[in-house]
C-alpha positions as CSV (number, residue, x, y, z in Angstrom):
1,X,20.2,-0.1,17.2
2,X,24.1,0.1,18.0
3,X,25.1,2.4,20.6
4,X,25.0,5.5,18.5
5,X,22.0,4.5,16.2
6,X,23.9,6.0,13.5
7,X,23.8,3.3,11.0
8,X,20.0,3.2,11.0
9,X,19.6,6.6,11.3
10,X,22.1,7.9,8.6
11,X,20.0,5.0,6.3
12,X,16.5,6.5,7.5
13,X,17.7,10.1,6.3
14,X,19.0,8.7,2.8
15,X,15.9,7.2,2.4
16,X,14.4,10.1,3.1
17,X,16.6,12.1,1.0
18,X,16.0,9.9,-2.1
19,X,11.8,9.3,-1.8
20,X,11.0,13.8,-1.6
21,X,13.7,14.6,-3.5
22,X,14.6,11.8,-6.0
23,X,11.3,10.7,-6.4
24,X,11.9,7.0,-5.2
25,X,10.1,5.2,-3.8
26,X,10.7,2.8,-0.8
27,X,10.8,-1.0,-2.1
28,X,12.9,0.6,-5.0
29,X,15.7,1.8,-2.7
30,X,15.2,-1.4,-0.7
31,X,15.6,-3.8,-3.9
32,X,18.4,-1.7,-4.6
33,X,20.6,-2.8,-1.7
34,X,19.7,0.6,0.2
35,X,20.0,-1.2,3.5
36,X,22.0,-4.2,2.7
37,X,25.1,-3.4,5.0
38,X,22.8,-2.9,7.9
39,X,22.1,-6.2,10.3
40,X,18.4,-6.9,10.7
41,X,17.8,-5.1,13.6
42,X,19.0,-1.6,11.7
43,X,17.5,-2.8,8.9
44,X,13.5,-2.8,10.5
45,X,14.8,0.3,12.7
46,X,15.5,2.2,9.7
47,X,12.3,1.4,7.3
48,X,10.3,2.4,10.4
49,X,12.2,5.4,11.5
50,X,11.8,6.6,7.5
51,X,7.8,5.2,7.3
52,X,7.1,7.2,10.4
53,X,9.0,10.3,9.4
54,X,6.7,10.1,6.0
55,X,3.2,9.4,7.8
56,X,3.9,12.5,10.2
57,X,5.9,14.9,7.9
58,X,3.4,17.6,7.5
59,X,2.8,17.3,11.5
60,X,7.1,17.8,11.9
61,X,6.9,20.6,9.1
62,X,4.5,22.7,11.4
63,X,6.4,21.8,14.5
64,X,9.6,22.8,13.3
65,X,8.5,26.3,11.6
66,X,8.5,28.3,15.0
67,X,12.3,27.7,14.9
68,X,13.1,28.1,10.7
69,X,13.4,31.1,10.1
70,X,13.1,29.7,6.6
71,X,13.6,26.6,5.5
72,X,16.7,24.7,5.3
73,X,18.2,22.7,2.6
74,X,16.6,19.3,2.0
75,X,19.6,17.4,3.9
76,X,19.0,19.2,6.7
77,X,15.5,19.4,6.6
78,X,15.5,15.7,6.5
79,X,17.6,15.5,9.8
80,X,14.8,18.0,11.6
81,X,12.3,15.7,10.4
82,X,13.6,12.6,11.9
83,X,14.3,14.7,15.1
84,X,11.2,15.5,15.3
85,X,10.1,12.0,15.0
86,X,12.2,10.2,17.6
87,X,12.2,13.6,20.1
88,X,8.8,13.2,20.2
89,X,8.4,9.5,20.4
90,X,10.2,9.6,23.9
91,X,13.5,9.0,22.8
92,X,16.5,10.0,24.9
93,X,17.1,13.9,23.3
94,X,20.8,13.5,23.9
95,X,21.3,10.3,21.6
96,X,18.7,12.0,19.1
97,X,20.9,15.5,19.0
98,X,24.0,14.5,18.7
99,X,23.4,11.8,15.8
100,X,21.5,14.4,13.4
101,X,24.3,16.6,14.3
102,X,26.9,14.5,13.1
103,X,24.6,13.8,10.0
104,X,24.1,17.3,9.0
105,X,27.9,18.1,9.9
106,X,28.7,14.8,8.1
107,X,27.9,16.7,4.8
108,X,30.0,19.7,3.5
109,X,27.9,21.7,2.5
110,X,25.8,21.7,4.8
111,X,28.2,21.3,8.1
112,X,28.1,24.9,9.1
113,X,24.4,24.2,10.0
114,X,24.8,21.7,12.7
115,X,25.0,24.3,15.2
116,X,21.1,25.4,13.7
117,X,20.2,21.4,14.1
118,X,21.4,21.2,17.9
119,X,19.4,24.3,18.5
120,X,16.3,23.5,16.4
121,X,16.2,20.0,18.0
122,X,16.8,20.8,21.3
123,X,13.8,23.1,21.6
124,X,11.8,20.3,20.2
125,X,13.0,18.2,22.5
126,X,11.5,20.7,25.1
127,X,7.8,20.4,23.5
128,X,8.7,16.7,23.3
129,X,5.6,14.0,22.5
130,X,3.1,16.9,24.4
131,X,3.8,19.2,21.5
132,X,3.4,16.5,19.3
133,X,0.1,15.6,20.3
134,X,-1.9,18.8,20.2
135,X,-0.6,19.0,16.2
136,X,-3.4,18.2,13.8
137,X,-3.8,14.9,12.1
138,X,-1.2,15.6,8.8
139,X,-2.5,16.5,5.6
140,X,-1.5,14.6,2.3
141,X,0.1,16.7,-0.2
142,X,-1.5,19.3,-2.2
143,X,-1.6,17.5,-5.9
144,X,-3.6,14.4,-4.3
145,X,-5.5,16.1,-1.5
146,X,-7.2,18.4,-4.0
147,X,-8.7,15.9,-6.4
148,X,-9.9,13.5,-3.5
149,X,-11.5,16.6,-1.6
150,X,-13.4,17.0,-5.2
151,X,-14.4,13.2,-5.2
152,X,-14.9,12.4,-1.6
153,X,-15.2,15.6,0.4
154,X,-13.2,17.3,3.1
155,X,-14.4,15.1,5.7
156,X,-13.9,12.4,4.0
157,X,-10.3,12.7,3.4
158,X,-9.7,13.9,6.8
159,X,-10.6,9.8,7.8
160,X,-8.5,8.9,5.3
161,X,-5.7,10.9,6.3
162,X,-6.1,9.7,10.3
163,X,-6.2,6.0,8.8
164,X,-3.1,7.0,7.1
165,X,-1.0,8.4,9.9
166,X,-2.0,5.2,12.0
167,X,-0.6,2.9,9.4
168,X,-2.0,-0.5,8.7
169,X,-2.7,-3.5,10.8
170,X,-1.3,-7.2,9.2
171,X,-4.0,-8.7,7.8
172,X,-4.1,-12.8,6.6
173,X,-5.8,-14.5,4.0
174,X,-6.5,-18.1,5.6
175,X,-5.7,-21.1,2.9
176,X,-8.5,-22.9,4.7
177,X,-9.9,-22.1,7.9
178,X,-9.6,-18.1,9.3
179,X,-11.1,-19.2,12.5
180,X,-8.1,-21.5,13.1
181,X,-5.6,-19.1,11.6
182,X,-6.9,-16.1,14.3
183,X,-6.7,-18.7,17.0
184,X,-2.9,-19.3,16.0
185,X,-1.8,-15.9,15.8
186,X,-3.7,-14.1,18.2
187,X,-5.9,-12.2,15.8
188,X,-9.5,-11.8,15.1
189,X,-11.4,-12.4,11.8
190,X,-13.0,-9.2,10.4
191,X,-16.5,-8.6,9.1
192,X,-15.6,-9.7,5.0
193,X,-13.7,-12.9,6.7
194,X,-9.7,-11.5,6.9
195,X,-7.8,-12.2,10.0
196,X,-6.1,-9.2,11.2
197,X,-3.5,-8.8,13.5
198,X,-2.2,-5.6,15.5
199,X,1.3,-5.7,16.7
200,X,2.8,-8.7,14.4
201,X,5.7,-8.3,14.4
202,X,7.8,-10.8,12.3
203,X,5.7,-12.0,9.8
204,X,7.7,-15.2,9.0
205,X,7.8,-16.0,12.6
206,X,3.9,-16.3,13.2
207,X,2.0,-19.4,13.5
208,X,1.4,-21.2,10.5
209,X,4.1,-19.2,8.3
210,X,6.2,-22.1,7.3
211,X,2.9,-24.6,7.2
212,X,1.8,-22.2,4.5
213,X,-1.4,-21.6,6.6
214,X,-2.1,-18.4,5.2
215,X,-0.7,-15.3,3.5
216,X,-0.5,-11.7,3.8
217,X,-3.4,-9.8,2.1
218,X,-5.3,-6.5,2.9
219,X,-8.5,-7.4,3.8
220,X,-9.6,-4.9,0.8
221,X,-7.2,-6.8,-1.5
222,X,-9.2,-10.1,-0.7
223,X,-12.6,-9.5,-1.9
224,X,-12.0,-9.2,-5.3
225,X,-11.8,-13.0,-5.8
226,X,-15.0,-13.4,-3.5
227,X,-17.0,-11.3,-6.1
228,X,-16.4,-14.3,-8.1
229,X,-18.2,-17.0,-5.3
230,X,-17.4,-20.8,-6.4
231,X,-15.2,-20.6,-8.8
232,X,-14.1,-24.6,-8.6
233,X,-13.1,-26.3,-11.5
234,X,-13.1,-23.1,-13.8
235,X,-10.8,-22.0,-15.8
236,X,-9.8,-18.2,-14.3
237,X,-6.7,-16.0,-15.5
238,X,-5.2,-13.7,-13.2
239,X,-3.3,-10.9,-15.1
240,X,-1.1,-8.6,-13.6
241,X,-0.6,-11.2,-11.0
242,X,2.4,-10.5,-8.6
243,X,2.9,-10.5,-5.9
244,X,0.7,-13.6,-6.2
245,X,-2.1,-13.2,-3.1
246,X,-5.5,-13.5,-5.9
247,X,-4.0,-16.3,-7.5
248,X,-3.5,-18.1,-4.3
249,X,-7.0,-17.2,-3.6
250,X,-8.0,-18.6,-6.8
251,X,-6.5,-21.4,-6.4
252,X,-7.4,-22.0,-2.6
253,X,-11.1,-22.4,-4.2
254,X,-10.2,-24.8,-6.7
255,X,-10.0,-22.6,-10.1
256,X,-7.8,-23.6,-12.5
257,X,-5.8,-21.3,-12.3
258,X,-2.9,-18.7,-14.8
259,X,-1.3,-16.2,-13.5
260,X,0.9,-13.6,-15.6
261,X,2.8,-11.0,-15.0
262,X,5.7,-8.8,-17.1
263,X,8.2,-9.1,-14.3
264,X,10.2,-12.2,-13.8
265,X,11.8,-11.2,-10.6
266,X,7.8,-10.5,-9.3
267,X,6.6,-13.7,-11.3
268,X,9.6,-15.9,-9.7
269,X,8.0,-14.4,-5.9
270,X,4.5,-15.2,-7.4
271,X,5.9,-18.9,-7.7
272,X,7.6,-19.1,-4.3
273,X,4.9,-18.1,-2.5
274,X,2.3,-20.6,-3.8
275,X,4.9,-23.3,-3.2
276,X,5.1,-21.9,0.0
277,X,1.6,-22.6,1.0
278,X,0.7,-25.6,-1.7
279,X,-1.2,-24.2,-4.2
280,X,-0.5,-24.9,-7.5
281,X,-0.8,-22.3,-10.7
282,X,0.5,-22.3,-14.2
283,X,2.6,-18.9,-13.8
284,X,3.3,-17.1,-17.5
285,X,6.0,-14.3,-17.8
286,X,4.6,-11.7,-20.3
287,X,3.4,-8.4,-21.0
288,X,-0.5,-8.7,-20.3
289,X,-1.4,-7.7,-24.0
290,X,1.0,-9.9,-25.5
291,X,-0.9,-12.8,-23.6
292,X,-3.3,-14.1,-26.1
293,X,-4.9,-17.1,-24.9
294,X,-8.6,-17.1,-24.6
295,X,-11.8,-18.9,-23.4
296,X,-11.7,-18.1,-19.8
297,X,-14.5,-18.2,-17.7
298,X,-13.2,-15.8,-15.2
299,X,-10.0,-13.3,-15.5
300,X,-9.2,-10.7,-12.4
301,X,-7.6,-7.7,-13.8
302,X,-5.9,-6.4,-10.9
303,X,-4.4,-3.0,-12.9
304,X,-1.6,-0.8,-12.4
305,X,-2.4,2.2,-11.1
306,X,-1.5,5.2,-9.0
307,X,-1.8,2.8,-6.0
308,X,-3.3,5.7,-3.8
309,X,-5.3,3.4,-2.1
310,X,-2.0,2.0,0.1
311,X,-0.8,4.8,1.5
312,X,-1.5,3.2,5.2
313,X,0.9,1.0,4.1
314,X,3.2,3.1,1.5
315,X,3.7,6.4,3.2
316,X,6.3,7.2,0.5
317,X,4.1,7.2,-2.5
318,X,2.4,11.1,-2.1
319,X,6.1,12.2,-1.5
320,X,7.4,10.1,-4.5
321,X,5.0,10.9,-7.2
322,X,3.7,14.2,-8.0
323,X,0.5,12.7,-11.1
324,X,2.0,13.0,-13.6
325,X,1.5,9.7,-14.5
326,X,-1.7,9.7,-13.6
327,X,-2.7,10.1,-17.7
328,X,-0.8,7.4,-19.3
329,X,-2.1,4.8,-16.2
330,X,-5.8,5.6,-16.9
331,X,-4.9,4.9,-20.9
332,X,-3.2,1.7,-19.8
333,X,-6.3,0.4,-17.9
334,X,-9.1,1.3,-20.7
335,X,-6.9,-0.7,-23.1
336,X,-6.2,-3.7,-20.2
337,X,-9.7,-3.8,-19.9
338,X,-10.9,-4.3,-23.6
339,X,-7.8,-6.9,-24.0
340,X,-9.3,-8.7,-21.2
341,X,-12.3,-9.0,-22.6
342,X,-11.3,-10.4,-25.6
343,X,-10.0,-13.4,-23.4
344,X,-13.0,-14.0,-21.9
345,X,-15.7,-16.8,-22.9
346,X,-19.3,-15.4,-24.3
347,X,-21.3,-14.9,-20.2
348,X,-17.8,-15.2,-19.3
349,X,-16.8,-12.3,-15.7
350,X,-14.4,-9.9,-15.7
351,X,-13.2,-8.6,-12.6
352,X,-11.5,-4.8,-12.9
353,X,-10.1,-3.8,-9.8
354,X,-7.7,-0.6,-8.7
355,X,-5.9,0.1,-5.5
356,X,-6.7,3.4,-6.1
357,X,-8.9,6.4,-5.0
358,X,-9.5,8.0,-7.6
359,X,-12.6,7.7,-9.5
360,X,-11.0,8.4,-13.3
361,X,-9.4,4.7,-12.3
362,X,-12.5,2.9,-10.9
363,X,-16.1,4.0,-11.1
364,X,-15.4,6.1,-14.4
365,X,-13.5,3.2,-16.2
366,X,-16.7,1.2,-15.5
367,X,-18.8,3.6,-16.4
368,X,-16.7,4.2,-20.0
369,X,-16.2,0.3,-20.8
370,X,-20.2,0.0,-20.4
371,X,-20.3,2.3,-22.9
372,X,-18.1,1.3,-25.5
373,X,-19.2,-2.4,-25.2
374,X,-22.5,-3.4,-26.2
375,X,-24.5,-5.8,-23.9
376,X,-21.5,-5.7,-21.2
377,X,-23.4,-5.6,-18.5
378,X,-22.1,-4.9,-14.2
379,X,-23.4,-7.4,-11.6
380,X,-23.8,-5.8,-8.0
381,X,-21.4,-7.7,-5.5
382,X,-22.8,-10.0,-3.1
383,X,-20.0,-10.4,-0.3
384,X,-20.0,-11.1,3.5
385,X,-19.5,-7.9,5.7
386,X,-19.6,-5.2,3.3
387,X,-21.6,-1.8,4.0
388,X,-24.4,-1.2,1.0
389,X,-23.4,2.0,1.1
390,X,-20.3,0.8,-0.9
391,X,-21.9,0.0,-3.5
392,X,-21.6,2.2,-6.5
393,X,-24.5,3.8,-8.9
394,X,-22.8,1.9,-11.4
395,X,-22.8,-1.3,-9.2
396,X,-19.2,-1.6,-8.5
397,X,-17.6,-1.5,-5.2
398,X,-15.6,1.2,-3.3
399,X,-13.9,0.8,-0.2
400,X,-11.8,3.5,1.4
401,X,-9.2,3.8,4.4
402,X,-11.9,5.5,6.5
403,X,-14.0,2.5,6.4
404,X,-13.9,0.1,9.1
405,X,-12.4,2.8,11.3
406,X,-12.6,1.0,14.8
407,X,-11.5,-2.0,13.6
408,X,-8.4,-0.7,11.8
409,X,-9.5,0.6,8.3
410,X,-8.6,-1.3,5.0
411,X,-6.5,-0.1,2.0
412,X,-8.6,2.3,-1.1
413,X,-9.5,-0.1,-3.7
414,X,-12.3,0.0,-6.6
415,X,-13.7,-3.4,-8.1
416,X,-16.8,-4.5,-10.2
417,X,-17.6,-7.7,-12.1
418,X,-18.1,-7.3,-15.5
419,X,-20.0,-9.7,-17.6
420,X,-19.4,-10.2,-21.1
421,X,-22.7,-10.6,-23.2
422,X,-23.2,-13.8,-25.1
């Protein structure tokens, strides 16, 4: 940081400010130039300082309600938060004071409050990372906790909310050999065949980056392409493609491979990344029901969703959505999967997958496109490493962030493979 920290620290709180109270969420503010006058050491400082403030906000709500009478407006609320989170990750309390301070002052309406902050902050600073500690695990927000208690349980989502307050290790999908990739970069290769790697760091300055070795994948995010096993020589469509991590996959194995997606700022990444590591793909810009060509043997239907499965990685996403969209996504992925379909060659696979952890946009959808398709039929998946407990009734595959707990967890993602009948 620079001496004061301010930069990065008046950049954390308007990110802050914009994801709970604007509704925005973190690569939005980032693509919009949200940190573009900070150097790059602000720049990580600052996405950290707001991804940590968002993983422990319910944990720096509790701590801070001793000393709020009631609660404060949301621009100083956001400067508590952020107190909390440095005060109690050992930072120096004078540094810490003074720059919320000068934040909350910074702002006229709320200047005649800075007085509260130096107070509020310095009696945190007295609890300081032992206070912290002896807090429970946070809890997500009300309008998701509520209908994954109903699906999964209370203790259930208590794992899930420990693997989200610990974040997510880097895991690497290896082009060819994990072994050698793990060697490189002084990680180790998990049960499904992922190399993870705790404490990265810079991700473009690990071995193998610029040889195109590998790429970064959840090791969740990688087995929907295994469900497929050999796919050389066939012809496989990836829609809904970006950022581009199945299609490299795809075309790692030797599938001839498309890939489309609507955006052409996330189709142009798609395209730089398989030049990247030498994979080639024919990439299509389009919306995925306007995409009409057929007699596929294979597609992956990777479909937009609530994404509540990434929340290790996306601490923003309870804070920036509230469900409402939750109606029109489930829509969405009925119809993606009856377009898809279509695509396919009679005996021909369909892979439906979610990042999600809600059933209404895995198991269910399953479940409902059995039914309205006669003779579709699910095959169970066959994979390295996974529990058979994660297989579902309906033979589809769940994972959750409070799998794999010792070694890290993985992100919330739903698949099956769908056959099509002859």
């Amino acid at each position: 940081m620079t001496q004061t920290g301010l930069p990065a620290r008046r950049t954390a709180h308007y990110l802050l400010m914009q994801i709970t109270g604007e509704g925005r969420l973190m690569a939005e503010l980032i693509a919009d130039g949200a940190m573009a006058r900070l150097d790059n050491d602000d720049r990580a400082r600052a996405q950290r300082l707001a991804n940590d403030a968002l993983r422990g906000l319910d944990r720096a709500d509790r701590m801070l309600k001793p000393y709020l009478k009631k609660a404060p407006p949301p621009h100083v609320m956001n400067a508590l938060r952020l107190g909390v989170i440095e005060l109690c990750g050992g930072e120096a309390a004078h540094g810490v004071v003074n720059a919320y301070v000068e934040i909350v002052a910074r702002n006229k309406r709320t200047q005649p409050m800075k007085g509260l902050t130096n107070a509020v902050l310095r009696k945190i600073a007295d609890e300081g990372p032992a206070g912290w500690d002896k807090r429970a695990v946070p809890l997500t927000p009300g309008w998701l906790r509520q209908p994954l208690v109903a699906a999964w349980g209370r203790e259930a989502v208590t794992g899930m909310e420990a693997a989200h307050f610990a974040g997510a290790p880097l895991d690497l999908t290896a082009k060819t050999d994990a072994e050698a990739v793990a060697n490189a970069v002084g990680g180790t290769v998990l049960p499904t065949g992922s190399v993870r790697v705790p404490n990265a760091g810079q991700v473009s300055t690990l071995a193998g980056f610029a040889a195109g070795d590998w790429w970064v994948q959840d090791a969740a995010a990688a087995l929907p392409v295994k469900l497929l096993g050999d796919v050389k020589g066939l012809k496989v469509l990836d829609l809904c493609a970006a950022p581009g991590g199945k299609a490299m996959q795809l075309a790692a194995l030797g599938a001839d491979v498309t890939a489309v997606d609507i955006s052409e700022r996330r189709m142009a990444r798609v395209s730089e990344n398989l030049q990247r590591v030498g994979l080639t793909a024919k990439t299509v810009v389009s919306d995925a029901f306007e995409f009409t060509e057929d007699g596929f043997d294979a597609i992956l239907l990777d479909a937009p969703c609530s994404a509540t499965g990434t929340i290790r990685r996306h601490p923003d996403l309870p804070y920036a959505k509230d469900g409402s969209e939750f109606g029109a996504l489930i829509d969405q992925q009925e119809a993606m999967i009856d377009h898809a379909l279509r695509l396919l060659k009679p005996q021909g696979r369909l892979v439906f997958c979610t990042c999600s952890l809600l059933p209404d946009e895995g198991e269910v959808q399953a479940e409902e496109a059995l039914a309205r398709h006669k003779g579709l039929t699910i095959e169970a998946p066959h994979l390295q490493g996974i529990d058979p407990d994660w297989i579902t009734p309906e033979g589809g595959l769940r994972l959750r962030p409070d799998y794999w707990a010792d070694l890290g967890g993985m992100d919330g993602f739903y698949m099956a493979v769908m056959r099509k009948p002859a």
